[in-house]
C-alpha positions as CSV (number, residue, x, y, z in Angstrom):
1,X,84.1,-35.8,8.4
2,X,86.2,-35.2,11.3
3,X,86.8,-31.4,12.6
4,X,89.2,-29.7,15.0
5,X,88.0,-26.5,16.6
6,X,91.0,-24.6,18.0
7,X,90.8,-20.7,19.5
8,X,90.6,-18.3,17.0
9,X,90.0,-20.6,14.1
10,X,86.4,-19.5,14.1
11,X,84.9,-16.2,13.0
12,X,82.4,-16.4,15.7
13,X,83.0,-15.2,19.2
14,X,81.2,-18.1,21.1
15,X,83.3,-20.5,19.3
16,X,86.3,-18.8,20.7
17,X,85.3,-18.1,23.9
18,X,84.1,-21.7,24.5
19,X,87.4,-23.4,23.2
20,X,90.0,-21.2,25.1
21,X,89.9,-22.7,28.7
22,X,93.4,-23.1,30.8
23,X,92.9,-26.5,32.2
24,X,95.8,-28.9,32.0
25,X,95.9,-32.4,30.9
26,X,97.2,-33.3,34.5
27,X,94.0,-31.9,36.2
28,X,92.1,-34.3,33.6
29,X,93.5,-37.1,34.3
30,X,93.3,-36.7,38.7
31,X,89.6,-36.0,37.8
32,X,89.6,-39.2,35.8
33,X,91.0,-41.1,37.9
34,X,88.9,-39.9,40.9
35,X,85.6,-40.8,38.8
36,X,87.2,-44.5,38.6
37,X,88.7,-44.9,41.9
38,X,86.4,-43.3,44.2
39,X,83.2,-43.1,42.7
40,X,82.3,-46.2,40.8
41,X,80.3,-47.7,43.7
42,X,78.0,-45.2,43.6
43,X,77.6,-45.1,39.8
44,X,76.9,-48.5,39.7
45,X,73.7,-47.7,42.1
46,X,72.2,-45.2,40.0
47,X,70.7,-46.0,36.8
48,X,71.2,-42.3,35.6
49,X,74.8,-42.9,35.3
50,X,75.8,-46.2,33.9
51,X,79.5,-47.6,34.5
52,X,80.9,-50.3,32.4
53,X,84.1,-52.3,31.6
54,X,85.0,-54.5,28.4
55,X,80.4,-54.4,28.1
56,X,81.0,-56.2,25.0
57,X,83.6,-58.8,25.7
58,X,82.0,-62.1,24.0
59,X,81.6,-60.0,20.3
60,X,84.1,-57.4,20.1
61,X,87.1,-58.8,18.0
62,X,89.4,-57.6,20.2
63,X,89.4,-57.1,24.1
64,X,89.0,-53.2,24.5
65,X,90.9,-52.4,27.7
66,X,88.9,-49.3,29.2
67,X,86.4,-48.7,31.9
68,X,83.6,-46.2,31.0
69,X,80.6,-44.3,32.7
70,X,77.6,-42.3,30.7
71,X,74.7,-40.2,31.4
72,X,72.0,-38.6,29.9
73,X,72.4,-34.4,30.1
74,X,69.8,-33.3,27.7
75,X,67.0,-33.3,27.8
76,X,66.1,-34.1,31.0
77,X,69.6,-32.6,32.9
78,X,70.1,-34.6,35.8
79,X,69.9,-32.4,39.3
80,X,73.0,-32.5,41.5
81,X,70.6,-33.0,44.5
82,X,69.7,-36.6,43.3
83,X,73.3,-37.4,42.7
84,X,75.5,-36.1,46.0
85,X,78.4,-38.1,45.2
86,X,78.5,-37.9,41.2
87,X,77.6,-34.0,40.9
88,X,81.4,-33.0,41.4
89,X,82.7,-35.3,39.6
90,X,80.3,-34.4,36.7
91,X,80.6,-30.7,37.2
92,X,85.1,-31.1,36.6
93,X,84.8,-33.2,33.9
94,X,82.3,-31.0,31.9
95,X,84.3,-27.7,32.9
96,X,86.8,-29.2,31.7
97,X,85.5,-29.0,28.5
98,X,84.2,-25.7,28.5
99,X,85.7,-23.2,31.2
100,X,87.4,-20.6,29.8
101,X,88.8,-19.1,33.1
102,X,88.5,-22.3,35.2
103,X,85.7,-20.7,37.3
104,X,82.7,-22.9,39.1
105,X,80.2,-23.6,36.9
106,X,77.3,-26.0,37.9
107,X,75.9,-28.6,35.5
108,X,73.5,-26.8,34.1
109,X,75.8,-23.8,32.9
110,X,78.0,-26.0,31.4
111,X,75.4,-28.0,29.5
112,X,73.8,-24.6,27.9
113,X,77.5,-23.8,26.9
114,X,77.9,-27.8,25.0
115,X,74.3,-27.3,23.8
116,X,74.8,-24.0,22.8
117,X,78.2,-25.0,20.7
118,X,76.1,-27.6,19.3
119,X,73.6,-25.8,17.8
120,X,76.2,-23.8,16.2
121,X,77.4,-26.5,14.7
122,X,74.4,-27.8,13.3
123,X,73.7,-24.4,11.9
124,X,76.9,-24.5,9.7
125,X,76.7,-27.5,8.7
126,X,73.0,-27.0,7.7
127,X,74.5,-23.7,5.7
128,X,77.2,-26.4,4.4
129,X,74.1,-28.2,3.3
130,X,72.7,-25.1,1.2
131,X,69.7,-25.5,3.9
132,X,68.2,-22.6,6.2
133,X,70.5,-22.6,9.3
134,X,68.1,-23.7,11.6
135,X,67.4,-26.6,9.3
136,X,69.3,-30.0,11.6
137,X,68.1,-27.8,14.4
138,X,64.8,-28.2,13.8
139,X,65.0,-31.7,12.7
140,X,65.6,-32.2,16.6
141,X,69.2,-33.3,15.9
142,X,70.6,-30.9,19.0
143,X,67.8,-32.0,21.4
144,X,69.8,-34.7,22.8
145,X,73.0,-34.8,24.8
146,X,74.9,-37.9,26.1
147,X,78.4,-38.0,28.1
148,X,80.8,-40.9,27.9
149,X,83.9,-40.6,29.7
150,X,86.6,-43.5,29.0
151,X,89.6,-44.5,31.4
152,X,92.6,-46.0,29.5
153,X,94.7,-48.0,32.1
154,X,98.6,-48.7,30.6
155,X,98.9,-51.9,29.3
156,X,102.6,-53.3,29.1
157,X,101.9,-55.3,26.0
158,X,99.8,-52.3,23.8
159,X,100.1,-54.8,20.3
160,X,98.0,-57.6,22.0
161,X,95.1,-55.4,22.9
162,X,93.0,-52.1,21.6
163,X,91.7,-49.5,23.8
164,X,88.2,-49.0,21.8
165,X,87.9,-51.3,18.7
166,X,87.4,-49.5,15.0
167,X,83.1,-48.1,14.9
168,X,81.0,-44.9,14.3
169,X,79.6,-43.4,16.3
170,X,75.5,-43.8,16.9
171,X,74.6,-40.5,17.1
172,X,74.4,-37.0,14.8
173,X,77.7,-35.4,16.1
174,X,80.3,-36.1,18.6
175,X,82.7,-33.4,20.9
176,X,85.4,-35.2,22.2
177,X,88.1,-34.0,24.7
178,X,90.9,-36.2,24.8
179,X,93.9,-35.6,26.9
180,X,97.8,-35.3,26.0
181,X,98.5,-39.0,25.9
182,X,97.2,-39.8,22.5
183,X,96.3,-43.2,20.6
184,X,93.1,-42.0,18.6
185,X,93.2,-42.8,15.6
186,X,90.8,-42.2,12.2
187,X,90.4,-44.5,9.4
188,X,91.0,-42.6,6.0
189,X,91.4,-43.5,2.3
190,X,92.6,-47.6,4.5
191,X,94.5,-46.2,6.4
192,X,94.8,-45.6,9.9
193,X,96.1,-41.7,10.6
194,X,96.9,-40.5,14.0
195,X,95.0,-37.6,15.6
196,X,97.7,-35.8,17.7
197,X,96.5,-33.8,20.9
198,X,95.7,-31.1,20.2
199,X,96.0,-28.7,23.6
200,X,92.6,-26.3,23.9
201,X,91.0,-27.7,21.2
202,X,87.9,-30.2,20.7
203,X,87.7,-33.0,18.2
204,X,84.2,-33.2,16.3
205,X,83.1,-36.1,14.5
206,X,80.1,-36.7,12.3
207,X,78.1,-39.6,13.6
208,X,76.0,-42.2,11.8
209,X,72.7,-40.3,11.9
210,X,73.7,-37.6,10.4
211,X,75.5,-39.5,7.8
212,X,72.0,-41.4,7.2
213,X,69.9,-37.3,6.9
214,X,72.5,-36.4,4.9
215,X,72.6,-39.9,2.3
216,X,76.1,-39.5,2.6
217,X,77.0,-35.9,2.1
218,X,78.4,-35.9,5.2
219,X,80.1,-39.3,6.2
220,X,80.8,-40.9,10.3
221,X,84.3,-41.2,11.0
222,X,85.3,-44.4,11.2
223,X,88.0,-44.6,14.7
224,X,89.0,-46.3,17.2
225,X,91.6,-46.1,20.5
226,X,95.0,-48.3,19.9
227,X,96.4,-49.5,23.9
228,X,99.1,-47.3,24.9
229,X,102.2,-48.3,27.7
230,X,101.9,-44.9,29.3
231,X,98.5,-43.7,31.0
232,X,96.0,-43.3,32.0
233,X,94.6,-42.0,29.1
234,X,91.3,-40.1,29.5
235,X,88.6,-38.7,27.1
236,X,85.4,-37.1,27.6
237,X,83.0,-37.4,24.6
238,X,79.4,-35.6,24.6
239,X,77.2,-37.1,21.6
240,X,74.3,-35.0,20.4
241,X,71.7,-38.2,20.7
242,X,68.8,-39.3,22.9
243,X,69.9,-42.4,22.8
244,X,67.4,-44.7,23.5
245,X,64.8,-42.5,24.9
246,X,61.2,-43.4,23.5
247,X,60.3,-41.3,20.5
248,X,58.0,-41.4,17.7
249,X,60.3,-39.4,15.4
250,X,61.6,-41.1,12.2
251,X,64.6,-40.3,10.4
252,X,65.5,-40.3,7.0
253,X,67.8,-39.1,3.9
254,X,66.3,-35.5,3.7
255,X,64.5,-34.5,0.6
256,X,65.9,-31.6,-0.4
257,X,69.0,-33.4,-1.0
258,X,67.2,-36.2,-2.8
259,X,67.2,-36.3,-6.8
260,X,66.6,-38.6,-9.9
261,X,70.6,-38.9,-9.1
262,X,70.6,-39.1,-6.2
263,X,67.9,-41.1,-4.5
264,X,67.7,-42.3,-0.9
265,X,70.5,-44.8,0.0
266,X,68.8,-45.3,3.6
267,X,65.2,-46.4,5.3
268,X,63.8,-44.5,7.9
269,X,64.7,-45.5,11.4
270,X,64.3,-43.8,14.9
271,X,67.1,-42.7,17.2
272,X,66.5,-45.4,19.7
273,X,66.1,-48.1,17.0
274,X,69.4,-47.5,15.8
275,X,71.0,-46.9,19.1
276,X,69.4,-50.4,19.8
277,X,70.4,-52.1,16.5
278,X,74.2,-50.4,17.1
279,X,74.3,-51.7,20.5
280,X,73.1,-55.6,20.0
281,X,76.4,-55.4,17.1
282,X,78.6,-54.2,20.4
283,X,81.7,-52.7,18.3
284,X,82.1,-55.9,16.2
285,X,84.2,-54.0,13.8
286,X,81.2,-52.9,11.4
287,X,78.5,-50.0,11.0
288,X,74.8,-50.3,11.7
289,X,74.3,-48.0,9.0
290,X,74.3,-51.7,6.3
291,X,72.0,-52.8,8.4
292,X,69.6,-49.8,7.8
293,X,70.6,-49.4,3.6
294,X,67.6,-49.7,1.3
């Protein structure tokens, strides 16, 4: 299931006020570019924030041509003090997300606004569910919060490469940000269907995880980036996961969805176990969700 939340679309006020921000796909792509350019020494040196390009060149099928850098932002929030160089560059690329009226925010005000829009989402769908609204809340699915930002660079010759290779994602839900440039794309009914830009609006995906809670009520969208001759292309993606953070907690297909016709298509599995078994596959063109079918 893949969802576009654009102003005024929803009935609630948070949802509006958090979509309609003013920032321009220019100032995303300077900001990009900065993170890139200037500041990928000092990512590579802290272990919080983790830089990577082409990580799974010897099994993707296909070359993906972008560099990426991640961090962890829930639950432990990283403090700007321990990161002088990337604090900035985190705090523009987060407001870009979220700042209605481009003011200053710091880190943490934009992470209560992503957390907050998450848990909103989890609510609904959890309603969509015919469950109490704090029901995936509960479950922990919002306690987690990753960001990934991904720099396209042009490529002259887009038909001999990809930008991200078809995959699900490994988490419960995805926000993604993407800029004007295009070349997402979503697999649907075998084909592959453009998803065009949308401008002050966030793209949210249903990940693996909650695909697995679910048994398939809800299902991941299946994507990936084609190569484009104009860029950079820039996305920022947050993914309500903790990744592979130590945890005792087991997940499986819920069981007040569960029936005599319907019976659990999935074995239990923690986050990090899944995270792990997703990342050994690299983006090898399948899902780690066969690999965890009973």
């Amino acid at each position: 299931m893949c969802i576009i939340l654009m102003r005024k679309v929803g009935s609630g006020a948070n949802i509006d006020e958090t979509l309609s921000h003013s920032s321009t796909t220019t100032s995303m792509k300077i900001t990009g570019a900065r993170v890139f350019v200037n500041v990928t020494p000092h990512i590579c040196r802290n272990r919080s924030f983790v830089y990577n390009s082409n990580v799974d060149i010897y099994s993707s099928p296909a070359l993906n041509w972008r560099d990426s850098f991640s961090c962890y932002l829930a639950p432990d929030t990283p403090k700007p003090e321990d990161f002088p160089a990337l604090s900035c560059v985190l705090e523009m690329h987060i407001s870009i997300l979220l700042n209605p009226h481009e003011r200053h925010t710091s880190v943490g005000e934009d992470i209560t606004i992503l957390m907050n829009l998450g848990t909103l989402l989890f609510e609904l769908l959890s309603e969509a569910l015919g469950l109490n609204p704090n029901h995936l809340k509960d479950m922990g699915c919002a306690e987690g919060l990753i960001a990934l930002c991904h720099y396209y660079p042009s490529y002259p010759e887009p038909e001999l490469t990809v930008g991200t290779t078809k995959h699900s994602d490994n988490d419960f839900l995805t926000m993604l940000l993407q800029d004007h440039i295009g070349g997402l794309q979503v697999l649907y009914e075998d084909k592959w269907i453009d998803i065009t830009p949308v401008p002050g609006a966030l793209l949210v995906n249903v990940g693996d995880l909650l695909q697995l809670i679910t048994n398939d009520k809800f299902k991941s969208v299946v994507h990936r980036v084609i190569a484009n001759q104009v860029g950079p292309r820039i996305s920022v993606a947050c993914f309500f996961s903790t990744g592979l953070k130590a945890s005792s907690k087991l997940y499986g297909p819920m069981k007040e969805l569960l029936s005599e016709d319907n019976p659990p298509k999935y074995r239990e599995t923690s986050v990090a176990d899944y995270v792990a078994c997703f990342r050994a596959k690299r983006l090898d063109g399948t899902s780690a969700l066969t690999h965890h079918m009973i």
